[in-house]
C-alpha positions in Angstrom: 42.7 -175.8 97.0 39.3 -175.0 95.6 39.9 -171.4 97.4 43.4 -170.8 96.8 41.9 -170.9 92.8 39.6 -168.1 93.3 41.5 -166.0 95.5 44.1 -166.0 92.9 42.2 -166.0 89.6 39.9 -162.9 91.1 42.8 -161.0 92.8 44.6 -161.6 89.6 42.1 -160.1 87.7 41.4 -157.3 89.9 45.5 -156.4 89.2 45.1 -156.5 85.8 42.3 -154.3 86.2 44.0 -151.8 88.6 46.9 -151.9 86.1 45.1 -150.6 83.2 43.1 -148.1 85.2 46.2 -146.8 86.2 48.0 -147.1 83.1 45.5 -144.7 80.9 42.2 -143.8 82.9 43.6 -142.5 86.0 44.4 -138.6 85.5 45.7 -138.1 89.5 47.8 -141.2 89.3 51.4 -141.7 90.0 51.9 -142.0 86.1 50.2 -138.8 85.5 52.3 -137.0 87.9 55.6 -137.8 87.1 55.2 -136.6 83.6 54.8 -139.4 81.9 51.6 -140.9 80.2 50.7 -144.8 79.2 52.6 -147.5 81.2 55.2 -147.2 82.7 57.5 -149.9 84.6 55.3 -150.3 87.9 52.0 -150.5 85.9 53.1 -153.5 83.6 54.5 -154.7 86.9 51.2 -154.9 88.1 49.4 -156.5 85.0 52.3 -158.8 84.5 51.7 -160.4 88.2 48.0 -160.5 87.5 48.7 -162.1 84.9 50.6 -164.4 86.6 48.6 -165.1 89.5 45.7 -165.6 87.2 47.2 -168.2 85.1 48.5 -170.1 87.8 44.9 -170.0 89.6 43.5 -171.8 86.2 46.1 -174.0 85.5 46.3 -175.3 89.4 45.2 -178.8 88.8 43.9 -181.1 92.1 45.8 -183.2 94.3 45.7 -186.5 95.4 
């Protein structure tokens, strides 16, 4: 279980990370070419299920 955590805490973080890169650094990105600028639905998508994935991968507790 110990590497179910960190395979979803860092892969949660690493969408959260993606997300925001996206979202307002990337200027070739799909956001950029479509005309619109900041998030849009697919980007908080993406941080949402970091999000997500993150918080489950702290709060996953051991078993017995």
């Amino acid at each position: 279980m110990k590497i179910l955590r960190i395979v979803l805490v860092v892969g949660g973080l690493a969408l959260i990370g993606y997300g925001f890169y996206s979202g307002f650094f990337a200027e070739t990105s799909e956001v950029m070419e479509s005309g619109s600028s900041g998030l849009n639905n697919q980007v908080a998508g993406m941080i949402g299920v970091g999000l997500l994935a993150s918080v489950a991968g702290l709060f996953m507790g051991r078993r017995r």
